[in-house]
C-alpha positions in Angstrom: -6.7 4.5 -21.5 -7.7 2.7 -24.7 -5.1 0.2 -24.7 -4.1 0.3 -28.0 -0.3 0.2 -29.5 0.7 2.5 -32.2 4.3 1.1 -34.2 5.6 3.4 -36.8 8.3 4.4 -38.8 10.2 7.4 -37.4 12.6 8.5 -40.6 9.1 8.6 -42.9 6.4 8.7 -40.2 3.4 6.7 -40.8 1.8 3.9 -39.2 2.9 0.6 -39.5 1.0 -1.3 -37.3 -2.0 -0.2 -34.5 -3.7 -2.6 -32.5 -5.4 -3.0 -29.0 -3.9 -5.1 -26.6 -6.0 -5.0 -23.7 -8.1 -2.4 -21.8 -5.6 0.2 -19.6 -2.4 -0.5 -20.9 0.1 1.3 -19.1 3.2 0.6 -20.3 5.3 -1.0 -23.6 8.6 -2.1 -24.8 10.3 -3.2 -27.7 12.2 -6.7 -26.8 15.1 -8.3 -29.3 14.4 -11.7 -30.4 16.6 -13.8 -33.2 13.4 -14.3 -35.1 11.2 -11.7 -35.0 10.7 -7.8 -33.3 8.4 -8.4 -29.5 6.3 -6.1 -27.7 6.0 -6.4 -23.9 3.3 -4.6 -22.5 1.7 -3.7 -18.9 -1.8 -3.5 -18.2 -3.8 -2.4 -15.4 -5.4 -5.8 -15.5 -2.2 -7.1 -13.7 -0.9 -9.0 -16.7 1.9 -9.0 -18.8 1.8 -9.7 -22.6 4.0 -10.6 -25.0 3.3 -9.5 -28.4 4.5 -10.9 -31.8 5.0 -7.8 -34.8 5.4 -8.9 -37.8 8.2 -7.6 -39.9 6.5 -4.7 -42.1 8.6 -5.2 -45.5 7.1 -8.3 -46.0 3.9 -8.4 -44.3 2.2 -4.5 -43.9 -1.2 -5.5 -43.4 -0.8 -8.0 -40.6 -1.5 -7.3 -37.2 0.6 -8.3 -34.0 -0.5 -11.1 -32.9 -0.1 -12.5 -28.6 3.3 -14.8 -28.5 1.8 -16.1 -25.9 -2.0 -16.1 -24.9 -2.9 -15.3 -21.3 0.5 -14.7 -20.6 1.7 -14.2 -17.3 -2.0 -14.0 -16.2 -2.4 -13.1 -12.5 0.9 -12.9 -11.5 0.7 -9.4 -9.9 -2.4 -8.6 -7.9 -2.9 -4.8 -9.1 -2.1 -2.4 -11.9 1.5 -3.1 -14.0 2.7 0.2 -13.8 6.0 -0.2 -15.7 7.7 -2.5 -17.7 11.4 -3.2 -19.0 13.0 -5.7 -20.9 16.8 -6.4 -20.5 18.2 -8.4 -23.5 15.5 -10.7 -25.6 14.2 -12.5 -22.5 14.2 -10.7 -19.1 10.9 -8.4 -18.5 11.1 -6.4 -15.1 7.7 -5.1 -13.9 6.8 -2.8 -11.1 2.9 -2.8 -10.2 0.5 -0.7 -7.6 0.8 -4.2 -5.6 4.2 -3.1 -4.0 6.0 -5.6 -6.0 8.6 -6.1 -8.6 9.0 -9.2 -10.6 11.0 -10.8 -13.2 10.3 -12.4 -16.2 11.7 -15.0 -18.5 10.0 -14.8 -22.0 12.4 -17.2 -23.9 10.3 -19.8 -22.7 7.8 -21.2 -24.5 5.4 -21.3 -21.1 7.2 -18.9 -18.6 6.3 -18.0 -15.6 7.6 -15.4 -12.5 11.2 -15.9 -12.0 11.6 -13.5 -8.8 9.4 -11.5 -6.5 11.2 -8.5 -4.9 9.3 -7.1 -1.9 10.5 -4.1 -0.2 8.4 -1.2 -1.6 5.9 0.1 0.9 3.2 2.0 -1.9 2.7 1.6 -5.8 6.0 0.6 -8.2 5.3 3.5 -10.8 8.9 2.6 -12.8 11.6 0.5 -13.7 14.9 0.3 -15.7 17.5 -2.0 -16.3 21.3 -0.7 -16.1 22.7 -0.8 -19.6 24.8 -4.7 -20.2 24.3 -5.9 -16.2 22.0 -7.6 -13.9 21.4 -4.4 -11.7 17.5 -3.1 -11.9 16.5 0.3 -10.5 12.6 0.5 -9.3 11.1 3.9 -7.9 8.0 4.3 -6.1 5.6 6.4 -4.7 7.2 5.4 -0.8 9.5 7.8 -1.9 12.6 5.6 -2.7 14.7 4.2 -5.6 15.9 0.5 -4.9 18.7 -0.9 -7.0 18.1 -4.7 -7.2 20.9 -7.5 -7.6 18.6 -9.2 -10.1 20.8 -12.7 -9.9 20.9 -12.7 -5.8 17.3 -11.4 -6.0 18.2 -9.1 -3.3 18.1 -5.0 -2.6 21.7 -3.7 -2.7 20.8 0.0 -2.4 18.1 2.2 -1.0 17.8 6.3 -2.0 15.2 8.0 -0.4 14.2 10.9 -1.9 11.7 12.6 -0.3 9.1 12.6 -2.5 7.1 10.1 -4.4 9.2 9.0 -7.6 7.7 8.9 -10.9 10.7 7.8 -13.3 13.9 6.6 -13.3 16.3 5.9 -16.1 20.5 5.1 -16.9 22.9 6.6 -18.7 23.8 4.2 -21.5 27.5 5.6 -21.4 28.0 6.1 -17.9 25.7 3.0 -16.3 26.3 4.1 -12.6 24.7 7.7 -13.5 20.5 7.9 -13.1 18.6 10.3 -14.0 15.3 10.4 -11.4 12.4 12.4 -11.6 10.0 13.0 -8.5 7.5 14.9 -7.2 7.8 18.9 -8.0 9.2 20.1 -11.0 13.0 18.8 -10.5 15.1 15.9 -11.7 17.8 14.6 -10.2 21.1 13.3 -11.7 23.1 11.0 -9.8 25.9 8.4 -9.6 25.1 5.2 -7.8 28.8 5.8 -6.1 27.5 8.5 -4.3 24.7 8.9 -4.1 24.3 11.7 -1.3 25.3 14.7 -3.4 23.4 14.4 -7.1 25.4 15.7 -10.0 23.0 18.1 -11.3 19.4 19.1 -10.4 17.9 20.1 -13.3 14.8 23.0 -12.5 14.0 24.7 -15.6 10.5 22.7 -16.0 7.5 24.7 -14.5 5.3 21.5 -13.5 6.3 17.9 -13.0 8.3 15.6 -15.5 6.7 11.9 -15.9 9.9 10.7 -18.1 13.7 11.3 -19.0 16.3 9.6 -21.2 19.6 10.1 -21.7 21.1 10.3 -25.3 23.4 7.6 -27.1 26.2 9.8 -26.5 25.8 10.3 -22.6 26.0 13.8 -22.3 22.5 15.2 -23.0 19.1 14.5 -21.0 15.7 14.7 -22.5 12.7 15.7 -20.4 9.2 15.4 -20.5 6.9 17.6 -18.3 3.0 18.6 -17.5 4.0 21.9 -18.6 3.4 20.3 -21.9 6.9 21.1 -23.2 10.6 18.8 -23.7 13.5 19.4 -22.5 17.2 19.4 -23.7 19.8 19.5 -20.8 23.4 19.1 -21.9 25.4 17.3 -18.4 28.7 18.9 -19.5 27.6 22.2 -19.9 25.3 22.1 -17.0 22.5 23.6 -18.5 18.9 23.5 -20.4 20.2 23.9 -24.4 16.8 22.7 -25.8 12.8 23.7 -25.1 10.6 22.9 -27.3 7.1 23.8 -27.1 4.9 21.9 -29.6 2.7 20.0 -27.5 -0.4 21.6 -26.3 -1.7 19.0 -23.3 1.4 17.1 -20.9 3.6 15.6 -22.5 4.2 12.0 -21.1 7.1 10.0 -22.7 10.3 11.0 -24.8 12.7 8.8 -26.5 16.4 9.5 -28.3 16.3 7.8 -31.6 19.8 5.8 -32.2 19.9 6.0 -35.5 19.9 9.9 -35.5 21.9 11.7 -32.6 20.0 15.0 -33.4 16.1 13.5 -33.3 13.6 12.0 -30.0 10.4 11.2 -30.3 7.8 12.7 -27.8 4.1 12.0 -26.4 1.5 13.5 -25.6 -1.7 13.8 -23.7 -3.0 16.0 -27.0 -2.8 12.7 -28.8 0.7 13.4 -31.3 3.4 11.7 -31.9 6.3 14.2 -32.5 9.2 13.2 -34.3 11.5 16.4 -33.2 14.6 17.4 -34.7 17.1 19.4 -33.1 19.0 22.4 -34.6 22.4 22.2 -35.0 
């Protein structure tokens, strides 16, 4: 990995900022703050950092800068796999430690707020639940845990039978998750019951590394090493969308809230694809 940040502007795409952070970053999210837009990325170093952008209508040619050097240094023992940030201050991480911990970066020195122990091989992702204190981790053990963030304790165990690579919520319907595992399947489920899934999606021929739900609730993206995305619309119970214009995996997708119609995809071919879908 070559640990660098891209940040650009989606409606007119061009680079705004690109910087390195730190050799094998692994993960990176945008965090609110009252004064300026943050960064939070995972490395494979362990750390955690915290990264200052500077607002690009009145300062194009500066380059994000650390918030805070040596941030969270040490605090896990292996790889950061995944990172997520839950309001302006609370940064979950999962790491190849086992662990997941929690974050406060409101502070002008912070430092671990929780340790949750539990997971038996590498914490490969994690995700908040839209407006609460619940956090879903999956793992290569095989499991999704859903965490009480303020008692610091496991409230939920799904095993799933094979290692899990991604998990995400639906920002409409928080109790629905969309996890996707091992194979070529994802999994749509509602915390409430979680013994029957809502919909198993199948239509990807190799495994998908990532999944996110659209602003309205009712369509899935998906990102697969069969290099292609994904569009699966939950009430119609079916795959409305492929689109086939990556040409190596494709790693990482993203709804854009400004335009219902548009994600953003990566990929291991090294583009950035702002995709538009047809009406």
């Amino acid at each position: 990995w070559s640990g660098r940040v891209v940040v650009f502007a989606w409606s007119e795409p061009h680079t705004l900022h690109s910087f390195s952070t730190h050799s094998g970053q692994t993960d990176a999210k945008w965090a609110g703050n009252s004064a300026s837009e943050v960064i939070v990325t995972g490395s494979d170093d362990g750390n955690i950092y915290v990264w200052k952008v500077p607002d690009a209508s009145t300062s194009e040619e500066a380059t994000p800068t650390l918030a805070i050097p040596s941030l969270f240094w040490g605090e896990h023992d292996d790889s950061v796999m995944a990172v997520d940030v839950q309001g302006e201050s609370t940064v979950a991480s999962g790491s190849s430690d086992h662990t997941v911990r929690l974050f406060d970066i409101q502070n002008s020195r912070p430092c671990s707020q929780a340790t949750f122990p539990g997971h038996t091989g590498p914490v490969w992702t994690v995700a908040w639940q839209p407006k609460s204190q619940t956090l879903a981790s999956g793992s290569q053990d095989r499991t999704v845990r859903i965490w009480d963030s303020r008692e610091s304790q496991c409230s939920q165990i799904l095993r799933l039978g094979d290692p899990v690579f991604h998990v995400c919520f639906n920002k409409v319907k928080p109790t629905e998750m969309a996890i996707s595992k091992e194979g070529t399947g994802v999994l749509v489920m509602d915390l409430r019951q979680p013994d029957t899934p809502l919909h198993t999606i199948t239509s990807h021929k190799a495994v998908v590394h990532c999944q996110d739900f659209d602003t309205t609730g009712t369509m899935l993206a998906t990102a697969s090493d069969d290099t292609s995305v994904h569009v699966f619309h939950l009430d119609q119970d079916t795959t409305v969308h492929r689109l086939t214009h990556h040409t190596d995996f494709a790693r990482a997708v993203k709804w854009i809230p400004q335009d219902p119609t548009a994600l953003v995809t990566g990929s291991w071919d090294k583009s950035i694809r702002v995709e538009r879908l047809p009406a």
